[in-house]
N, C-alpha and C positions, 0 to 999 in steps of 0.2 A: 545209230545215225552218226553218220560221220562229223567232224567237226571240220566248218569250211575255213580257209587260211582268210587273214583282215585283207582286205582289199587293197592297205595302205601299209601295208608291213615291212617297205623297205626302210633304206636306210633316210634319217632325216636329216637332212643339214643343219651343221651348226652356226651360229649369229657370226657372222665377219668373215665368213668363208667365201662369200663370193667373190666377182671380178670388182665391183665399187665398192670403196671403202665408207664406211659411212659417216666417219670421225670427220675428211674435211669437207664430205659436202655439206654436214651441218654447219661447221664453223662457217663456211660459208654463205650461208642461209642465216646464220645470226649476224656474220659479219653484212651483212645486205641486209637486213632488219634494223640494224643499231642505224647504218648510214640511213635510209630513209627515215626515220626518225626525227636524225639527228636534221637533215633537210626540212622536215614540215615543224620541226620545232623554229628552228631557222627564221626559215619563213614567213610563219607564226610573229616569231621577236619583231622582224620588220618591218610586219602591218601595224604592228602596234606602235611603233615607233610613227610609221609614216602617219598615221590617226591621231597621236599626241603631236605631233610638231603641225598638223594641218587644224588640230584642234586650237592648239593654242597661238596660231595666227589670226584666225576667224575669230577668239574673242580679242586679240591684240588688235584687229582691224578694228571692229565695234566698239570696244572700249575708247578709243584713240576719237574717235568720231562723236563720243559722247563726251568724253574726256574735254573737248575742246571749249573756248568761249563763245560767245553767241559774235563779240565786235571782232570778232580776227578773221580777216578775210584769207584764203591761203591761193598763191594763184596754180592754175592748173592746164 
C-alpha cells in the first residue's frame, strides 16, 4: 500500500514574514488602550470632583440656613 503524500506538506511561513508588521500595529493598539483609559480615568476624576464641590454646597446651603438666628431678618 502506498503511502499517500500530507495534504499540507508545503512550505510554512514563518511569524513576521508577511506584508503587516505586527510590532507597530500592536504598539498602536496599546498606544489607543493606554489613551482610552487614560480618558474614562479622566472622566471618572471629574465626576467626582463635580459630586464633591455640588456636594458640599448643598450641605453649605443647609447648614447656613440652619446656622442662622430665628430674630435676623435677611432681605431678599
Amino acid at each position: 500500500m502506498p503511502i499517500a503524500p500530507r495534504r499540507f506538506s508545503g512550505h510554512i511561513p514563518q511569524a513576521g514574514t508577511s506584508g503587516i508588521a505586527p510590532r507597530p500595529l500592536l504598539l498602536a493598539g496599546v498606544v489607543l488602550v493606554a489613551l482610552s483609559g487614560a480618558f474614562l480615568i479622566g472622566l471618572a476624576v471629574v465626576g467626582l470632583i463635580a459630586a464633591a464641590v455640588s456636594g458640599f454646597d448643598l450641605v453649605r446651603r443647609r447648614v447656613w440656613r440652619l446656622a442662622r438666628p430665628l430674630g435676623v431678618v435677611t432681605a431678599r
